[in-house]
N, C-alpha and C positions, 0 to 999 in steps of 0.2 A: 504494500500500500504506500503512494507516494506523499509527501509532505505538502503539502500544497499549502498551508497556511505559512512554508517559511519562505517562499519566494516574497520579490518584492523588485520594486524598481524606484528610481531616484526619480523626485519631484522637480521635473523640469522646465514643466510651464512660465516661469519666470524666465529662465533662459530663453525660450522659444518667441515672449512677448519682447524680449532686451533684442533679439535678432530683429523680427521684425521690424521694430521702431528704428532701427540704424538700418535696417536697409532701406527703409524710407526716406530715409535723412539723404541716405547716399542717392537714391532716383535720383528727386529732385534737387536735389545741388548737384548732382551730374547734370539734367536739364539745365540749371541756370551758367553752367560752367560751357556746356554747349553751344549755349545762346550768345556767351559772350567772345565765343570761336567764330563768329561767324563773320564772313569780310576781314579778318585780322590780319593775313596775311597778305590780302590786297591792300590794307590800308600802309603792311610797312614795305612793301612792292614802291607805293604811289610816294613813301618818305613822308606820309602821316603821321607815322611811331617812331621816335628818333629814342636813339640807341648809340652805345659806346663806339665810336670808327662807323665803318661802310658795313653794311647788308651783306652777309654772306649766302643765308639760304632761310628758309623756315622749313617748320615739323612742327607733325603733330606728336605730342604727349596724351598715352593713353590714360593714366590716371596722376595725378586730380585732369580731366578733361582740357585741355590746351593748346592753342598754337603758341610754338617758341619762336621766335622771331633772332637768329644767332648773327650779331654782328663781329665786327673784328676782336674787341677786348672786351665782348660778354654779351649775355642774352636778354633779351624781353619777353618776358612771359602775356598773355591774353588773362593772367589768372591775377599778374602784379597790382592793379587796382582793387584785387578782391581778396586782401592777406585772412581775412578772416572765414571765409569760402573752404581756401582752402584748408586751413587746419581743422574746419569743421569736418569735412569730407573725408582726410585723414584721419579724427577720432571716430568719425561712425566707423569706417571700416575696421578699426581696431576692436570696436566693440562688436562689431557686426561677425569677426572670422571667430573673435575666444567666447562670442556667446552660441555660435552654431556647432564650432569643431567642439567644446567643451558638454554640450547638449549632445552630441551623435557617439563621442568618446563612452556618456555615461550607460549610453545604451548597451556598452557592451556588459557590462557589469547586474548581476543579479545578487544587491542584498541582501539582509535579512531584516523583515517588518520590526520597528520598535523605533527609532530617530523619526521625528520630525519630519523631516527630508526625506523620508523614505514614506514609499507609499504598499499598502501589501498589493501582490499582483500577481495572476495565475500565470503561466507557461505560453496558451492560446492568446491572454491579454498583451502578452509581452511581443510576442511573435506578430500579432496587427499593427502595435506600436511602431515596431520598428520596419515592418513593413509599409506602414505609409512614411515611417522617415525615406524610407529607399526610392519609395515611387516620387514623391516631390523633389527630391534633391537628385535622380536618377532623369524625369523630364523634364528639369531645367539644364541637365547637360547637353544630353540626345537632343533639343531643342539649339541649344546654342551654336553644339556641332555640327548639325545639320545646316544651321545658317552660313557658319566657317568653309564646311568643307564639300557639301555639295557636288559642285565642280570635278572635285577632288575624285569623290567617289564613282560618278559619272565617267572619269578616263582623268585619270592622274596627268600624263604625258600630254596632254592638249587644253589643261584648264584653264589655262589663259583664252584661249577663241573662245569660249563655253560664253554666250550671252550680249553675243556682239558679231556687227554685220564686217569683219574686217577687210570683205576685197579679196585682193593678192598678195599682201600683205600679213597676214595675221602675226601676233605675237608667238615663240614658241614659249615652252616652259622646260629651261634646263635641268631647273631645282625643284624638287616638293618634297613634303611630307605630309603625314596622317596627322601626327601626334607629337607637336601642335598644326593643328591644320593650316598650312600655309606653303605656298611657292611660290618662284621666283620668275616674273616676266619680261622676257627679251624684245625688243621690239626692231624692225627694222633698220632702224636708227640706232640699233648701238645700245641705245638707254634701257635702263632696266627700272620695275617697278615692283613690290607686293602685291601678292593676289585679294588677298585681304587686307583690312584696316589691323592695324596691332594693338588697339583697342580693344576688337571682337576675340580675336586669338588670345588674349590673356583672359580675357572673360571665362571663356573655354574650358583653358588650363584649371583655373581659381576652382572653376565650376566641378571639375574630375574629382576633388580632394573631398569635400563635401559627402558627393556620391559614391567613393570607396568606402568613408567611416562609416557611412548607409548602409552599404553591403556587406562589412563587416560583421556588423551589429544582428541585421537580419538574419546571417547566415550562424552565426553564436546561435540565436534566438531559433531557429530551425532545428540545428541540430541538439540543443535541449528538449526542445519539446518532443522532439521524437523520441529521444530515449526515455523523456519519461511514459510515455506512450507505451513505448515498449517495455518499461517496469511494469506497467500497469495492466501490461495484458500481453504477456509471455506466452510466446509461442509453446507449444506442444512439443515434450521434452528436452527441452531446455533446462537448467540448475535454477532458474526461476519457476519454473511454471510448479505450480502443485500433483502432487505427485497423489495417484489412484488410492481410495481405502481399498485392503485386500478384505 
């Protein structure tokens, strides 16, 4: 007969609400961080945004969200007018990865009921739990890689022409990979270019880590509940099963 009153699982719902509210944080200051990308790189093209020496190039920075604008003896940021944007953007995320990774970690762990912080939990409870952690944190990956890589997966070797009228001309692609989904575009001219923004491709990566502690957790929580399963109802002649009155 199995224990079932001594299972138990960690009280995480706080964690789950502290993620949520920082990834909120992080959207919409990603949006407002966006918004102030936009034309900023025409504007230091046009000598709008003056800067240490001559204009060498601009880039995009994929997080905190920005155009850097790189002159001779130093950069302009599109984020420099907004110092407190960015540190905000920077604490959500800090609170956003130790209050998600620390919540998926606890799932792997099966207490025993009596703390506070502990809540009692049977085997099948524990096993849904962490299977909707897997599925949410599992199709925000498959979502994002799919956005990433696409192309990719469609013919690795030609994802650059994937979505565009080129001619006789098309771009080739000499470089890629799966994992981080991204390669590299050759163009006629010599010039080469990413297939993706490095934005979306870190998103990607960030996104993988999440959905392993997911599947971690899940796959703990399967294989307990199967064996107790199989305490509980022992096959036929086994050192478990009970044995015939003569």
């Amino acid at each position: 007969m199995t224990d079932a009153g001594a299972h138990g699982g960690y009280r995480t719902g706080g964690l789950w609400v502290g993620a949520g509210v920082a990834f909120a944080v992080v959207l919409l200051g990603s949006a407002a961080a966006l918004l102030g990308m936009l034309e900023y790189d025409e504007r230091c093209m046009q000598g709008l945004v003056r800067g240490p020496g001559e204009l060498r190039q601009t880039r995009n920075q994929a997080f905190p969200p920005a155009t850097v604008c790189v002159f001779e003896r130093g950069e302009v940021s599109s984020l420099d007018g907004w110092p407190v944007l960015a540190a905000l953007l920077w604490a959500a995320l800090t609170v956003l990865v130790l209050c998600l990774l620390t919540a998926l970690v606890a799932e792997w762990c099966v207490p025993r009921p009596g703390p506070r912080w502990v809540a009692p939990m049977t085997r099948a409870e524990k096993l849904s739990r962490t299977g909707t952690a897997l599925f949410v944190t599992g199709s925000v990956f498959l979502m994002l890689y799919a956005a990433a890589g696409w192309k990719l997966l469609a013919g690795p070797s030609s994802a650059c022409v994937r979505g565009g009228d080129w001619g006789h001309h098309p771009p080739s692609t000499p470089a890629y990979s799966f994992f981080p989904p991204q390669a590299t575009c050759q163009f006629a001219s010599g010039a080469t270019s990413r297939l993706n923004p490095d934005a979306l491709v870190s998103l990607t990566g960030w996104a993988a880590v999440p959905a392993l502690l997911a599947g971690i957790g899940f796959a703990l929580a399967w294989r307990r509940r199967r064996e107790e399963r199989r305490t509980a109802h022992p096959e036929p002649g086994s050192p478990a099963a009970p044995r015939p009155v003569d």
